[in-house]
N, C-alpha and C positions, 0 to 999 in steps of 0.2 A: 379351540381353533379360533374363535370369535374373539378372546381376549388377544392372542398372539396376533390378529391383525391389528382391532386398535392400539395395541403396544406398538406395535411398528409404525401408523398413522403417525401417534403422538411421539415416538424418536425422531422421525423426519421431517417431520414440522415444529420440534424442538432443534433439528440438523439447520433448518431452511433458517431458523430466527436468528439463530446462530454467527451464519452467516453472513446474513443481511447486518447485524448488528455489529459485526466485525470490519464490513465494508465499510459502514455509517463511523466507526471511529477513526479508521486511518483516514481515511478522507477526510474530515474535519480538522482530525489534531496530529496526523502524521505526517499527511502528504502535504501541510502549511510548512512545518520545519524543513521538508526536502526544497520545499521550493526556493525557501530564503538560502538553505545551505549550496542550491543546485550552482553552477559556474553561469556568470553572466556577462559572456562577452557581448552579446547581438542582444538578450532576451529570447532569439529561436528557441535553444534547448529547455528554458523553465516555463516557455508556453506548455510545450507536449507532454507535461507533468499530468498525468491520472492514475484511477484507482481501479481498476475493472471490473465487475458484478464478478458475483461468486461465480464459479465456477460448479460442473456435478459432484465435486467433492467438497465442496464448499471456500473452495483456498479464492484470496483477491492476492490482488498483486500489484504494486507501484511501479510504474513504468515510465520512460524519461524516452523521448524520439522515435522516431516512426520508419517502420521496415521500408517503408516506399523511398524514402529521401536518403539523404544525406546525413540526420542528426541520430537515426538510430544506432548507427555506426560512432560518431561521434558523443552521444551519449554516455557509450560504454566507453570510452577512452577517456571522459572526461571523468569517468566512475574511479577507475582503475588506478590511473597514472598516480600514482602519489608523488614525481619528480615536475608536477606541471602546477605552472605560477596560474593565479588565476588577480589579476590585476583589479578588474572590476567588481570583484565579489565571489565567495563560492569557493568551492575545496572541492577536494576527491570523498569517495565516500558517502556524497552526498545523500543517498537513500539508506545505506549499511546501519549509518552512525546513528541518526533517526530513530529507525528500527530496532536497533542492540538499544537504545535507551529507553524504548518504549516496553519493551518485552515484558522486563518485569512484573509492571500493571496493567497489561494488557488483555488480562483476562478477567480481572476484576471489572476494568470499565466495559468490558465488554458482556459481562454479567451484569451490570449496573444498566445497560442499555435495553438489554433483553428484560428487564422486567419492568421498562417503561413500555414497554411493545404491546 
């Protein structure tokens, strides 16, 4: 009984590092690439560019405008639209494409983080 809790101790604080260390890398090296790819008509939309704490399951998440305003809505249509010119910089896709190219090593660096920890 004794070993089955520290086992569990030590999977959920191998879960919580996990985490944290997965937050610490999109934020660094993924949500930079969103930012430059994000559309920059005004600068509004790639201000509200973040990465959010893990969550209880551990998942972060890249998120682009804010439910209160205007650009959350806009965000997503700025994601989506693949037929919208973006003049000043910035495409559709902007977090997707990021992401799909991070994926592959993205467990590696995220192992390479957790044993800096």
């Amino acid at each position: 009984m004794a070993g089955e809790l520290q086992l569990e101790v030590v999977v959920a604080s191998m879960i919580a590092r996990a985490a944290q260390a997965m937050h610490d890398v999109v934020q660094e090296e993924v949500l930079p690439i969103t930012q430059d790819l994000c559309p920059k008509d005004t600068g509004e939309l790639v201000a509200t560019g973040r990465v959010t704490d893990p969550d209880a399951m551990g998942t972060v998440t890249i998120s682009y405008g804010n439910v209160d305003d205007k650009t959350g809505i806009y965000a997503i249509v700025q994601h989506e639209r693949m037929d919208l010119n973006h003049p000043n910089g910035g495409q559709a896709k902007y977090v997707e494409q990021p992401l799909n190219e991070a994926a592959p090593t993205l467990v590696a660096r995220i192992g390479e983080r957790m044993r800096g920890m």
